[in-house]
N, C-alpha and C positions, 0 to 999 in steps of 0.2 A: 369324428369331426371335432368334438370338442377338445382331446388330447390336442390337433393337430393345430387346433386356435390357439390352444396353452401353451403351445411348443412355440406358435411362433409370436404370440407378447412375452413371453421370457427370453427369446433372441431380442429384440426389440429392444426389450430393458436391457438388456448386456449391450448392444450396439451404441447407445448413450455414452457411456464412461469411458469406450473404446477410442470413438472420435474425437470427444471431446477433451480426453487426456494429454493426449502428443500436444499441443501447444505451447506446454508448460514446460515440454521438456527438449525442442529443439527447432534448429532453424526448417521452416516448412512445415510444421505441425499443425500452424494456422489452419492451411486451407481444410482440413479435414472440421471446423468449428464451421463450414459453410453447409454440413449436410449433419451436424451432430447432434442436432435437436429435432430434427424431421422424426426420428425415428417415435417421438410422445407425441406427436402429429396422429403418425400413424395409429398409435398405444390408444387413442382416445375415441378416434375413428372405429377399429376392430371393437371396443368394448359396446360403442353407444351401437352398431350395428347387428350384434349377437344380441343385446340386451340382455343383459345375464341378470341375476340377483344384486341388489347394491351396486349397481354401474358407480354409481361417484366416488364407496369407497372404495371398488378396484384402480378405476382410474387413480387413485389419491395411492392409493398403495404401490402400484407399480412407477407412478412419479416419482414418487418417495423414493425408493430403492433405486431406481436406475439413479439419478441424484446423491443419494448419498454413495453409491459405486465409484462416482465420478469426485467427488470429496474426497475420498478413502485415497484414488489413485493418484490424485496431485498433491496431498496437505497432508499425507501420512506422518510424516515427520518432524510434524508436532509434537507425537509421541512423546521425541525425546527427549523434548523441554520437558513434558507437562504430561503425564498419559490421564488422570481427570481432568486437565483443561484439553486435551484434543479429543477425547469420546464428549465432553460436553459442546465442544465446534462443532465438531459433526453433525449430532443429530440436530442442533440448533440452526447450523448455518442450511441444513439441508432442508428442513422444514421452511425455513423463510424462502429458498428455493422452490417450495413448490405452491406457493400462494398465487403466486400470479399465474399458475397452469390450472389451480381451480378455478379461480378468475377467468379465466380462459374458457374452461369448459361451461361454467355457465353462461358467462356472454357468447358461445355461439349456440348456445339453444334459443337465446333469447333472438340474435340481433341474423343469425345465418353464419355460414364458414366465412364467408369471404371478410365479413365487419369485424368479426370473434377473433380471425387470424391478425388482423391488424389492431385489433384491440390489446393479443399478446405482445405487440412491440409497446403500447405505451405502458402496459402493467409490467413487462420486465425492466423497461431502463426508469421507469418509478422507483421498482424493486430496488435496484441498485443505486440510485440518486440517495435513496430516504438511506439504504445500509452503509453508506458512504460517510452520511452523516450525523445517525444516531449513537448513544453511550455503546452500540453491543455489535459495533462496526466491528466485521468482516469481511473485506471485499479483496481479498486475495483471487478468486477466480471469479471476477467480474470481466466479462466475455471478451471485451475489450483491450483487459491487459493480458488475452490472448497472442497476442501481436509484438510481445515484449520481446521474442526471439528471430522475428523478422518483421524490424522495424524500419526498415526498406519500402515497404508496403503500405504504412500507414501516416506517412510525413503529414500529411493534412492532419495530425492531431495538433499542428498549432493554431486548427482553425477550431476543432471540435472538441480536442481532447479525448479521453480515452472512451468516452460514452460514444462518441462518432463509431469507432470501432465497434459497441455494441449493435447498435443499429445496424450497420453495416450488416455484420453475422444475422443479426435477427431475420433482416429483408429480403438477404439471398436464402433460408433455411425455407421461408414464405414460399418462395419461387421455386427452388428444388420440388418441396410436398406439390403446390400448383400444378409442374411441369409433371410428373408423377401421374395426377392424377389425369392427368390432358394427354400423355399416353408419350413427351416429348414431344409437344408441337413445334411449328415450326417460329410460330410467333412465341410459345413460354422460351422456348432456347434461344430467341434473340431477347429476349426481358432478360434471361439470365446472364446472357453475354455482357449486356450494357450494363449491368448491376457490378457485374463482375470486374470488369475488365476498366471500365472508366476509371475509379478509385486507383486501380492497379496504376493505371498510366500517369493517373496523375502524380502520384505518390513519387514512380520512378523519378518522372520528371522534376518534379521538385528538389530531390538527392540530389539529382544529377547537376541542375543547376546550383545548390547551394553551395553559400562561399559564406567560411568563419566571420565573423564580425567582432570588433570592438580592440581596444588595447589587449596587447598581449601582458600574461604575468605571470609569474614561476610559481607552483606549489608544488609541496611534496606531501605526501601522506607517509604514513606510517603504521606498520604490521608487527606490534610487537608480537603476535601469537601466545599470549599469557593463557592457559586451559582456565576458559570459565568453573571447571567444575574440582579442579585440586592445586590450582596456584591463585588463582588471582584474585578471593576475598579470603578475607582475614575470619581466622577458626577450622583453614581447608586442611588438607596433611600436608600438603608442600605449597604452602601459603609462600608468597614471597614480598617482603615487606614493601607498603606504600615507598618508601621513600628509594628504594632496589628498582619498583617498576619505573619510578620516572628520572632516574638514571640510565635504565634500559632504553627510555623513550628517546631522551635526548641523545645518547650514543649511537643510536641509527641514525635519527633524525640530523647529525652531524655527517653523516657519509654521503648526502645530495645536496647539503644545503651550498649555497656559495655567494656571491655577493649581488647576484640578481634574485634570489628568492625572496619574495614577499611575505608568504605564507605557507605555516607547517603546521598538517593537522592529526592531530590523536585521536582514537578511537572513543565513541560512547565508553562513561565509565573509567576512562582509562584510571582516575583516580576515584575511587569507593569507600574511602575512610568514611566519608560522611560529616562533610565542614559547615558550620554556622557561617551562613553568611556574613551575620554583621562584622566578623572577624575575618571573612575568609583568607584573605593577604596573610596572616601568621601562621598558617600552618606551614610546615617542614618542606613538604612536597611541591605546595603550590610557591613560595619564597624560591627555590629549588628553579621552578620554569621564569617564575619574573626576571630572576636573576638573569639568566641564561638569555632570556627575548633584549634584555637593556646592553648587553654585551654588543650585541647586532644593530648593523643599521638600517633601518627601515623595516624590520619582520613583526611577523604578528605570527601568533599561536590560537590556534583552535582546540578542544578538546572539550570530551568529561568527566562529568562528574558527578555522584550524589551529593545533597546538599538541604539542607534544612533553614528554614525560617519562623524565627518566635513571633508569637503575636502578643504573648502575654495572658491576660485575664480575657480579651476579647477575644470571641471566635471568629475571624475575618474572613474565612472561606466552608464549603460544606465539606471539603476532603479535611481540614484542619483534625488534627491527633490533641488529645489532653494526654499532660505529664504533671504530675506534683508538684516538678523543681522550680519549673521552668511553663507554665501553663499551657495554653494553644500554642502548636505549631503546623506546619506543614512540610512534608520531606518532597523533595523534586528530584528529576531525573535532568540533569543540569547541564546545557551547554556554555564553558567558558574562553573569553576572550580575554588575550594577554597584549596588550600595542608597549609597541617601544617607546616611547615616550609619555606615558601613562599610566601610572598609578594604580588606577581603577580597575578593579577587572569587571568586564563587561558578563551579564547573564543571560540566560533562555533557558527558559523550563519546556521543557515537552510535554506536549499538548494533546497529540494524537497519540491516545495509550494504549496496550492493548487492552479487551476488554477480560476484569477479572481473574487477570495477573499483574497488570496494576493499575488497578481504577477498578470500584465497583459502578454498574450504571445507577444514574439518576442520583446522586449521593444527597442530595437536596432533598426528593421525595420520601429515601431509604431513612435518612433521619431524623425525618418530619413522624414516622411509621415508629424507628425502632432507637430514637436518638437516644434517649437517658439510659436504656439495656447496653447501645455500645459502647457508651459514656464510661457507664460502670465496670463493663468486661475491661477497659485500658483501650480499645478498638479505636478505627477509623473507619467511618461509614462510606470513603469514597478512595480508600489506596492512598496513590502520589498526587501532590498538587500540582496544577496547572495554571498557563495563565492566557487571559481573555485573545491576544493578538499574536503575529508575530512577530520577530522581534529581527534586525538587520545586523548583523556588526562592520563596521565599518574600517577602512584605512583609508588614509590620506585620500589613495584615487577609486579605490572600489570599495563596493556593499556584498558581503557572504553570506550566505544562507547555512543557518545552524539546526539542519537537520537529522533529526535524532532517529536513526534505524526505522520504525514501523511509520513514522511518518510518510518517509520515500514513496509510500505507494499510494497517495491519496494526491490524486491533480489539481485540482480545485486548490486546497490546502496550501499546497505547492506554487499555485500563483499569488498567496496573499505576499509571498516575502519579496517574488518578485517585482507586486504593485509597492512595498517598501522599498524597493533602491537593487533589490540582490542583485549583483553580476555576473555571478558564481557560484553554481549548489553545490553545498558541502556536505555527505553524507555521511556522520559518523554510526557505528552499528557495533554490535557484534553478535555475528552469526553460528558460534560457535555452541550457542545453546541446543543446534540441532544436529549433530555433528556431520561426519562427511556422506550429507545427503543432497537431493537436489533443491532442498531448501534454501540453504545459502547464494546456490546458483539463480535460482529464480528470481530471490529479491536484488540480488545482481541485476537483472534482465531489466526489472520493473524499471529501474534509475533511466533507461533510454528511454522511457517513453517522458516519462519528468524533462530530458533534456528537447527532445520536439516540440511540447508542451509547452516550453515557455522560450526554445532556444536559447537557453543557458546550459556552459560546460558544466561538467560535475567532476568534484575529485570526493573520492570515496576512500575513508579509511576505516579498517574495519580490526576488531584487536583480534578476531580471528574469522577465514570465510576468504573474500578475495576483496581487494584493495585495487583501487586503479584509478583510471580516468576518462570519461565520452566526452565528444564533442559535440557542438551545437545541434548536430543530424541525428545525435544516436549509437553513433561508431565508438566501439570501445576501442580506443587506440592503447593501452595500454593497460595490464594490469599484474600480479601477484600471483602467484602458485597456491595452491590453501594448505591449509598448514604450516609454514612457514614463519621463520620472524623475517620481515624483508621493508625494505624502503623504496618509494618510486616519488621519478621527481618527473614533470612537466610542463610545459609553458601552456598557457591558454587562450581564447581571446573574452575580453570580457565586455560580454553584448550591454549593450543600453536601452535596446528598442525592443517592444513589447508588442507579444502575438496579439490576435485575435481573442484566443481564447485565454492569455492574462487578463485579457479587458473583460469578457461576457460572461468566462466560467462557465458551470455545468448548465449550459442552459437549455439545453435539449431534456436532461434532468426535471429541471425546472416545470418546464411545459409539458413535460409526461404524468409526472404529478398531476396538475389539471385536469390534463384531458385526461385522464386515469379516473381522477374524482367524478367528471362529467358522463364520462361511459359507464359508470358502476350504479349513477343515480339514472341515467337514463335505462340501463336492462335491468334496472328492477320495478321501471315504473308499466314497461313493454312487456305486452303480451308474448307468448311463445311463437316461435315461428314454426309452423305447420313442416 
């Protein structure tokens, strides 16, 4: 009897990663995220009812593990950036994964199944509000941007955002375990139906009526395909010089451009030398694109860049570096803006870093702890600098959004540019750090739900990965081969009118927090329930 219990909590734990995998990797994956959690339902049920030795840290143990299966099977390819930054994802992001299933487990000893089960809906999209937006954010397979490959289904994310989706998954996973254990009544299968199927309808509906909005405008992106890992910084073996690649840029970028294009955008990075701002106009490469934008009439240039900023003797930020020469500075990951008739070039430093490939968390607290040791070593206690807001660039008739590769996948974030003016999200990346896996494709996916979100087009260039273009629903109407150096050009429409959830944000979030706070001080004030 006990073999035959073991046999079936280790199905159980395999069944978690099984379900909940496919979403990540293609169109209909989704609906299996509507039964992919049921199966720790079950995991927690089978433990408290045999009562074994240590029930909580079984149940913690076998959470853990199915959890981290289901890590393993969608973010593998992390690897091959980083292989100690992805074994340290892993077990990190897994562990914050199962906090709120402890949470679980004891509020329903406390409160009963039926309170404890809805108590998991507020302690998960807690979960995911707070990892959203703390220094050690990763919310890569936050349940919600499940949906990024059948984005058909979830149009209502301009009311909710992608947190709507989580709930979503959370309430029908509720209803499945329920229905289960009701034996499929006649009444849990019409709760499941209306759960089910309402969203569905709506969604379609929605697609089906929308119509693009705003001015049309031409942009074209650009693929130059440079290999992050033996051409494109300086010191590689077939390094190819700064001032080669942005001659590379603009010779594509000349093969779509014509005299209705507005805007041409370059990948994250596209130039790496590493310019002082206060000079930044004099360098080779960047004199190179001004020239080139002043030639044209009415164009503007997107792209980046790395780039640095002196402070001098003052320390003006907590990520700021000490140098001898040249005192405080800070080095950024830098989006810049070229207009034709302008001078100036416009900046954006990025904001949403990864964690602990660039940015350490808390760099404020870290060198409060260890500031005069990193002082000493030459260190920076906080990586790349950042900065407070975000930032619009403008042309004459529209506002772009300068966002930089791991941004794209944070919503919320994503509406601050649009409460700035944005008309148009511009996603520069390069995905080529993970090579031809399904990582590139994924953060692909992500971009449609940013376009529902706030009903803004997106043109996405990428120096390697896929490059393209969605429209205001989500439709990728156009993109790139990977691998490739290639150019695509586009017209778009450029909306002015702001969702629901540009205005409210994660507010489902918001209030789970709370009511998360309130349910955790309430079952531990409550007796058990018999």
């Amino acid at each position: 009897m006990k073999i035959a219990r073991r046999k079936n909590l280790w199905l159980l734990t395999l069944l978690v990663p099984i379900l909940l995998s496919p979403a990540w990797y293609f169109v209909g994956g989704c609906l299996f995220l509507f039964v992919g959690i049921v199966p720790l339902f079950m995991i927690e049920q089978e433990i408290r009812n045999t009562n074994p030795k240590y029930p909580k840290l079984r149940f913690f143990a076998y959470t853990y593990l199915s959890l981290f299966l289901w890590n393993i099977a969608t973010t593998w390819w992390v690897w091959n950036a980083s292989a100690g930054g992805a074994i340290g994802m892993l077990i990190a992001n897994t562990l914050l994964m199962t906090l709120p299933w402890i949470l679980y487990s004891q509020m329903k000893q406390k409160l009963g199944l039926k309170w404890g089960l809805w108590a998991l809906v507020c302690f998960w999209l807690a979960f995911e509000y707070i990892h959203l937006n703390w220094d050690l954010s990763w919310s890569w397979l936050n349940l919600g941007n499940g949906f990024a490959y059948s984005h058909f289904l979830v149009q209502w994310y301009e009311f909710t955002g992608s947190l709507g989706g989580t709930l979503w998954v959370l309430i029908l996973n509720i209803l499945v375990y329920q229905a289960i254990q009701e034996g499929f009544s006649k009444k849990a299968v019409i709760r499941l139906s209306i759960i089910f199927f309402v969203p569905v309808i709506f969604s379609i509906v929605l697609y089906a009526v929308h119509t693009e909005k705003g001015e049309k405008v031409e942009v074209v992106v650009v693929q130059p395909n440079i290999d992050p890992y033996s051409q494109k910084f300086i010191g590689q073996n077939s390094f190819i010089p700064y001032d080669k690649q942005a001659q590379m840029f603009l010779a594509l970028a000349q093969k779509q451009i014509t005299n209705r294009t507005e805007l041409v955008i370059f990948p994250e990075t596209a130039f790496d030398e590493g310019y002082d701002e206060r000079g930044i106009k004099d360098y080779a490469p960047i004199r190179m694109i001004s020239d080139f934008v002043k030639k044209k009439d009415n164009l503007y240039l997107l792209g980046g860049t790395t780039s640095w900023l002196v402070y001098g003797k003052d320390k003006k930020s907590p990520t700021a570096r000490q140098n001898a020469q040249v005192g405080f500075y800070d080095v950024f990951n830098t989006a810049m803006f070229f207009g034709n008739k302008v001078d100036s070039i416009a900046l954006y430093h990025k904001s949403k870093l990864v964690p602990l490939v660039e940015s350490m968390p808390y760099p404020a607290i870290i060198e409060t702890i260890f500031g005069s040791l990193i002082i000493n070593l030459g260190g920076s206690s906080g990586g790349l600098g950042k900065q407070p807001e975000r930032e619009v660039f403008f042309s004459k008739k529209f506002g772009y959004a300068p966002i930089i590769c791991y941004e794209s996948i944070y919503g919320e974030y994503v509406t601050e540019y649009v409460q700035k003016g944005a008309n148009i999200l511009c996603v520069i990346t390069n995905d080529g750090w993970w090579g031809d896996t399904p990582g590139y494709k994924q953060h692909l996916q992500m971009a449609r739900l940013r376009a529902i979100e706030t009903r803004r087009a997106v043109a996405r260039s990428a120096n390697t990965g896929i490059s393209g273009f969605i429209n205001q629903r989500g439709d990728l109407i156009e993109k790139t081969a990977y691998w490739v150096s290639d150019v695509r050009k586009q017209t778009l429409q450029a909306n002015t009118e702001k969702t629901i959830y540009v205005q409210i944000g994660d507010i489902l979030g918001k209030v789970a927090v709370l009511v998360s706070f309130l349910v955790v001080i309430y079952g531990f004030i409550k007796k058990k329930v018999s």
